[in-house]
N, CA, C and O of each residue as an XYZ file, in Angstrom:
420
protein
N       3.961    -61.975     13.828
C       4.065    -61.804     12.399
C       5.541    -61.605     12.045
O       6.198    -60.801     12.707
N       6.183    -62.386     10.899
C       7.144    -62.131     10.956
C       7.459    -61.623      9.188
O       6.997    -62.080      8.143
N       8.673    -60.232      9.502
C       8.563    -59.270      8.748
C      10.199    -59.799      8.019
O      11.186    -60.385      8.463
N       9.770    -59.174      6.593
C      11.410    -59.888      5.891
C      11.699    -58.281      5.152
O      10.846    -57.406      5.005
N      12.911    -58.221      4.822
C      13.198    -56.593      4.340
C      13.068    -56.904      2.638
O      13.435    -57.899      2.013
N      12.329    -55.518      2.103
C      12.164    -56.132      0.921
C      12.473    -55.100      0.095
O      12.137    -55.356     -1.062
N      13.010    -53.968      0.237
C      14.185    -53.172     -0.467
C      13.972    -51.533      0.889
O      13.374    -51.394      1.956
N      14.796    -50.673      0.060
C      15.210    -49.613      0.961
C      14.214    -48.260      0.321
O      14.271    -47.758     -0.801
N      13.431    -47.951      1.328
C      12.784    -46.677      1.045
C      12.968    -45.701      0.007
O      12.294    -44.964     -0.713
N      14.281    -46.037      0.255
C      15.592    -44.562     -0.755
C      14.922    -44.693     -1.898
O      14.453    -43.743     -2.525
N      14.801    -46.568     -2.417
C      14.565    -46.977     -3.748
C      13.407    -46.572     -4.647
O      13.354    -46.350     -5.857
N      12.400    -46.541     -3.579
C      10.883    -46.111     -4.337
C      10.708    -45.009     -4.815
O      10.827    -44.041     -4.064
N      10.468    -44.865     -5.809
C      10.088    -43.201     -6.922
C       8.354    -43.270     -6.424
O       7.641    -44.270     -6.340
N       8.209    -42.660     -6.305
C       6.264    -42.113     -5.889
C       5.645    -42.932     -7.436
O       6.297    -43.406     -8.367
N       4.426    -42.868     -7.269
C       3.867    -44.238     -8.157
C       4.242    -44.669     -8.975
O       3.713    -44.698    -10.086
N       6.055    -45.482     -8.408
C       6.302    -46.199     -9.772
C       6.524    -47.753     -9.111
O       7.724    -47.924     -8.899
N       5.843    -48.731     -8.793
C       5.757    -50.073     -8.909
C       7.063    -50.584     -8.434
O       7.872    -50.167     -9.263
N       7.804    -51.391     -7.376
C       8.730    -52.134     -7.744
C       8.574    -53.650     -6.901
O       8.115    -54.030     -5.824
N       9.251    -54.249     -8.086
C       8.725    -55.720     -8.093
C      10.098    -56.229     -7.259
O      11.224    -55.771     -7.452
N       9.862    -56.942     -6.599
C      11.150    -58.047     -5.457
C      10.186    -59.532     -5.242
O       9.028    -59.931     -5.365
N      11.007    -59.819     -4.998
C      10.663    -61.788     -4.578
C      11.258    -62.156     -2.907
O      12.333    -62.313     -2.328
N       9.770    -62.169     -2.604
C      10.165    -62.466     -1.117
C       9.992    -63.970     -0.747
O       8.816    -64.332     -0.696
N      10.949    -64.933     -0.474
C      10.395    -66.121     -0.564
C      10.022    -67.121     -1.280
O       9.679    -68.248     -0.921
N      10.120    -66.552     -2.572
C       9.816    -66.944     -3.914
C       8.182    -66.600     -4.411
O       7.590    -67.007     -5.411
N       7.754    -65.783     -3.421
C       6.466    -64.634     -3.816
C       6.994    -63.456     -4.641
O       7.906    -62.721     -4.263
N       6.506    -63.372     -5.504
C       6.381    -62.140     -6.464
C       5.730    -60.644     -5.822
O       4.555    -60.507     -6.163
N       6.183    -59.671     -5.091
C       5.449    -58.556     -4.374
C       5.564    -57.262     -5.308
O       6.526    -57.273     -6.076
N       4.785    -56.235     -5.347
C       5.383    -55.188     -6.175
C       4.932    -54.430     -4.538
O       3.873    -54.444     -3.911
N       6.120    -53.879     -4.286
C       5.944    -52.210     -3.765
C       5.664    -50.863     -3.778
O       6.402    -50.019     -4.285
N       4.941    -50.711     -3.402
C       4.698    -49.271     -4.492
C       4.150    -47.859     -2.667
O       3.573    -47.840     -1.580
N       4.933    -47.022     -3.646
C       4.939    -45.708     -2.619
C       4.289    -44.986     -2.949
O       4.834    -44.167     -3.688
N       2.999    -44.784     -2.725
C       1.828    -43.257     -3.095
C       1.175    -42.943     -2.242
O       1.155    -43.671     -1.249
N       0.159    -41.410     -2.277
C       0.129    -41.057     -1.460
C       0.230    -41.118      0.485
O      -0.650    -41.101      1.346
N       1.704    -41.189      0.554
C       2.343    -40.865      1.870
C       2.448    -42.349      2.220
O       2.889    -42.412      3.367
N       2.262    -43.407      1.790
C       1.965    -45.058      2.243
C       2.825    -45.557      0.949
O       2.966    -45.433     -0.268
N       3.484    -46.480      2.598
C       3.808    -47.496      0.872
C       3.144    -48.907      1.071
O       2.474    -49.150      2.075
N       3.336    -49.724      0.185
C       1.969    -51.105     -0.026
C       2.666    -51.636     -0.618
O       3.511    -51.130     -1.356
N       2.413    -53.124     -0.376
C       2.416    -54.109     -0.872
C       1.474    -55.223     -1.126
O       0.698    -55.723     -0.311
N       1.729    -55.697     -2.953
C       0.216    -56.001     -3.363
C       1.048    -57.531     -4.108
O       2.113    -57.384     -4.708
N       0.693    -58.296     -4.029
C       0.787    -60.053     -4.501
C       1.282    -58.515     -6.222
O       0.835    -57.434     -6.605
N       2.541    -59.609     -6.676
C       2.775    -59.270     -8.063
C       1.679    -59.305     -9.723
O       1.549    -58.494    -10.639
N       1.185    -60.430     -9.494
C       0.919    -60.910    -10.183
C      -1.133    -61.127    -10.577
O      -1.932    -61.723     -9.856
N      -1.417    -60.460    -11.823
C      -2.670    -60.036    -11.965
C      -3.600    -61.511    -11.289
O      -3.015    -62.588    -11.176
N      -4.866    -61.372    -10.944
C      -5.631    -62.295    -11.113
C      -6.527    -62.853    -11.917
O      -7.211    -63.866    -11.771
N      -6.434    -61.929    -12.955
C      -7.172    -61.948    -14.415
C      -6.630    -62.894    -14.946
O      -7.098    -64.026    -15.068
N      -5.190    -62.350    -15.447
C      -4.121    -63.155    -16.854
C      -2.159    -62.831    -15.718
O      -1.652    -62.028    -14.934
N      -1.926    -63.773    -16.252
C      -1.008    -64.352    -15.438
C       0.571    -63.149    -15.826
O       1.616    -63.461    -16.397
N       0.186    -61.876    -15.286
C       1.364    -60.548    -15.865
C       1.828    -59.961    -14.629
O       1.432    -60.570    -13.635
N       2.346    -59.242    -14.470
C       3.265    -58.617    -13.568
C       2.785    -57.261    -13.294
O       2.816    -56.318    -14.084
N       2.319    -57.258    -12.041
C       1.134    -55.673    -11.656
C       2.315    -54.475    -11.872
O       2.163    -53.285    -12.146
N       3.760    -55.391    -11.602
C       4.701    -53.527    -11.334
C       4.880    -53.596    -13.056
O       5.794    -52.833    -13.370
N       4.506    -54.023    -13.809
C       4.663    -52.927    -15.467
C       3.500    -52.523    -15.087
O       2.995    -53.525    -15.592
N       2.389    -51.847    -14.558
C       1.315    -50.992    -14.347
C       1.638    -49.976    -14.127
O       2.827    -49.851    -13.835
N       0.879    -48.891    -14.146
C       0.838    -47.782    -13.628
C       0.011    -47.188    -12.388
O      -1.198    -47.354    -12.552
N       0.314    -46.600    -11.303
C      -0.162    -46.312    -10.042
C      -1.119    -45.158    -10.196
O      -0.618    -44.185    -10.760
N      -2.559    -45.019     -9.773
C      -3.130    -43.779     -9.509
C      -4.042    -43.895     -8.460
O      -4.454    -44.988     -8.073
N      -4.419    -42.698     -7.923
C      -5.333    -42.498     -6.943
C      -5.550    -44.058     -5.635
O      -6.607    -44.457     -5.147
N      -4.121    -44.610     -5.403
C      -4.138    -45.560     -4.331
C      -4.355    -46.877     -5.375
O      -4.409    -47.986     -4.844
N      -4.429    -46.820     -6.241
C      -4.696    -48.404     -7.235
C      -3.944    -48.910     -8.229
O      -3.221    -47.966     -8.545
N      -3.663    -49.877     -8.949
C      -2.829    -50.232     -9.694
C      -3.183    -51.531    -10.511
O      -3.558    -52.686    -10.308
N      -2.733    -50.389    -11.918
C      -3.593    -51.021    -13.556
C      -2.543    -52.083    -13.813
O      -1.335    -51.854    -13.758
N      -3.234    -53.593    -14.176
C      -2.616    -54.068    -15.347
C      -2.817    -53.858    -16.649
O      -3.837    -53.711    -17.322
N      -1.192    -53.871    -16.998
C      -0.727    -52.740    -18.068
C      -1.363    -53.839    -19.361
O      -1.558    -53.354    -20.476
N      -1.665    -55.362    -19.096
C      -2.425    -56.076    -20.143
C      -3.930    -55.853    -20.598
O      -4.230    -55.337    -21.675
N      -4.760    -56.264    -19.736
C      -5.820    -55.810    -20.042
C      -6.988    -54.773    -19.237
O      -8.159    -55.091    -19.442
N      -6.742    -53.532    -18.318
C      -6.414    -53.013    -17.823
C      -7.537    -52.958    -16.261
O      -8.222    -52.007    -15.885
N      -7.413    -54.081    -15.731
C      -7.955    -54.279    -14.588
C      -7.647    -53.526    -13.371
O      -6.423    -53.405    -13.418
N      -8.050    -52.974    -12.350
C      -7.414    -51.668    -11.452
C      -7.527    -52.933    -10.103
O      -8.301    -53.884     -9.995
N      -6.575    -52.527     -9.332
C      -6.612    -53.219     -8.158
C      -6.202    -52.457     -7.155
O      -5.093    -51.927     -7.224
N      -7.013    -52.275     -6.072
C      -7.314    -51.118     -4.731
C      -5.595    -51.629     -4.040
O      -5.395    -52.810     -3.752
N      -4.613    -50.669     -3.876
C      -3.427    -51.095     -3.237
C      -3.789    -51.451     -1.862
O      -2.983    -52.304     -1.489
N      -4.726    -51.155     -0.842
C      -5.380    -51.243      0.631
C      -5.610    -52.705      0.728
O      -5.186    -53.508      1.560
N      -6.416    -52.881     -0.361
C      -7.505    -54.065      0.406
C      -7.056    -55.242     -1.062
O      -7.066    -56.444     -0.794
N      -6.756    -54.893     -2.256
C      -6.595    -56.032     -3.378
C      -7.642    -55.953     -4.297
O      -7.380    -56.319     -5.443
N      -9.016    -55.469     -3.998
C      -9.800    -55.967     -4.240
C      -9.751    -55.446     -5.793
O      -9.016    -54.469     -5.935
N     -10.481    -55.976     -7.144
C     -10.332    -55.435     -8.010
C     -11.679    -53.933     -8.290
O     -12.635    -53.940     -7.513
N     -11.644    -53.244     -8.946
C     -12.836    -52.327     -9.406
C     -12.569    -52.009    -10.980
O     -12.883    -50.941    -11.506
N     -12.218    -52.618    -11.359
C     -12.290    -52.616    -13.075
C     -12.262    -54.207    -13.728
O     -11.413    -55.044    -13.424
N     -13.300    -54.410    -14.616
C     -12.838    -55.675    -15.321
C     -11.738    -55.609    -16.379
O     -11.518    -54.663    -17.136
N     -11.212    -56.544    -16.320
C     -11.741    -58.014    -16.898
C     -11.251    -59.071    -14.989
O     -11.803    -60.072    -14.531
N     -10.366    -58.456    -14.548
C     -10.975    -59.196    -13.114
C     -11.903    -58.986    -12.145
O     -12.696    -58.065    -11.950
N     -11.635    -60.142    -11.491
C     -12.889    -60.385    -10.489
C     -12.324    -60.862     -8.965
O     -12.696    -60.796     -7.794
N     -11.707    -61.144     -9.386
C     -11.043    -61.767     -8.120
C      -9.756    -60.968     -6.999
O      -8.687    -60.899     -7.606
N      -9.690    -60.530     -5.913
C      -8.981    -59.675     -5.690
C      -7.204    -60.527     -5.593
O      -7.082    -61.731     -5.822
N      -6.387    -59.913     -5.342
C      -4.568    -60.121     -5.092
C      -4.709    -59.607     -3.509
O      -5.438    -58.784     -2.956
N      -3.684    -60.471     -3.069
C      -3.563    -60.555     -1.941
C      -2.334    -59.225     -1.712
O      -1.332    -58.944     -2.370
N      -2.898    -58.642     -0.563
C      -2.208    -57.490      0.171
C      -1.509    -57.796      1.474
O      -2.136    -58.117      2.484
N      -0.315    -57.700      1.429
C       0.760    -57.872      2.807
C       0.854    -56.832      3.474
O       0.680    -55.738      2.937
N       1.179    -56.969      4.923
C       1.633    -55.553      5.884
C       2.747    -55.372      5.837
O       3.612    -56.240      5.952
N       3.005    -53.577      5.562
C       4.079    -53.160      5.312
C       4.951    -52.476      7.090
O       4.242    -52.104      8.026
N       5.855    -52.471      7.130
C       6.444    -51.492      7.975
C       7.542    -51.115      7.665
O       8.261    -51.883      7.026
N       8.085    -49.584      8.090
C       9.439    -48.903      8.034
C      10.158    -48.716      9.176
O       9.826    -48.063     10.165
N      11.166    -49.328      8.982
C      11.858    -49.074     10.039
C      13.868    -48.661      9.513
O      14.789    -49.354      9.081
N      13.737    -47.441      9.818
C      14.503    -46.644      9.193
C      14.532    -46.887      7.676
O      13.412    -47.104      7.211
N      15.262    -46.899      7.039
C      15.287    -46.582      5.475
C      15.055    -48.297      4.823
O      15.279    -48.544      3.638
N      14.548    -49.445      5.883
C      14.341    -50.597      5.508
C      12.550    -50.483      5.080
O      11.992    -49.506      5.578
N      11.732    -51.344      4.269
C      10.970    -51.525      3.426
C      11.031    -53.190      4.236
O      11.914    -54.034      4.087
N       9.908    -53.278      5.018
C       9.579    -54.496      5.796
C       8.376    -55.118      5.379
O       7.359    -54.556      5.786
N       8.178    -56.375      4.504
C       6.736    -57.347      4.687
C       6.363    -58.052      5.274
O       7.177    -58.361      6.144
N       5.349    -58.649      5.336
C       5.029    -59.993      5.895
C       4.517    -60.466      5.270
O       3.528    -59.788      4.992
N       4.536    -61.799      4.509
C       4.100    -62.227      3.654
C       2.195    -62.976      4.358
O       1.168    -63.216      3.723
N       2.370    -63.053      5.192
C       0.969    -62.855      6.082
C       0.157    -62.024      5.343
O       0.541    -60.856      5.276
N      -1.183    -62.403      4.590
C      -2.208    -61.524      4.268
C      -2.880    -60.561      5.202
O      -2.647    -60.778      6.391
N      -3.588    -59.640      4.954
C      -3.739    -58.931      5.443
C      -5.042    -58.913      5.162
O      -5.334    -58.773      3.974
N      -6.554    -59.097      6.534
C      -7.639    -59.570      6.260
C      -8.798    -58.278      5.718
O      -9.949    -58.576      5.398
């Protein structure tokens, strides 16, 4: 699996979303409880940007029409989607923020 750096630990505020382009993939990062994740940017509902959301309890709302998506697995648990966003593996290795753009099954 091969891992690309996709910002610095330092950077992440606890559930606040940050969006980078790995590859020309859209990823938002996000650091909550004790994990950080990475979740495909971009809703599967309506075509918006998951890091203007807000982070709670491991999930993350689009801030359009407010669909929740599990940061673990993608999957959605609120409508208006249905369809889950794809989730990448994260690793740290020192103050680097590592993906793989490899889904994660």
């Amino acid at each position: 699996m091969t891992y690309v750096r996709a910002c610095r630990l330092s950077e992440l505020e606890e559930d606040t979303p940050k969006r980078v382009e790995l590859d020309g993939t859209p990823v938002s990062i996000v650091q909550t409880e004790g994990e950080v994740f990475a979740i495909h940017d971009i809703c599967s509902h309506a075509n918006v940007s998951l890091s203007e959301g807000e982070v709670d309890d491991c999930h993350i709302e689009c801030w359009l029409h407010g669909s929740r998506f599990d940061l673990r697995s993608g999957k959605p648990d609120a409508l208006p989607a249905t369809r889950p966003v794809p989730v990448y593996p994260v690793k740290i290795e020192g103050d680097d923020v590592l993906v793989s753009l490899t889904q994660e099954s």
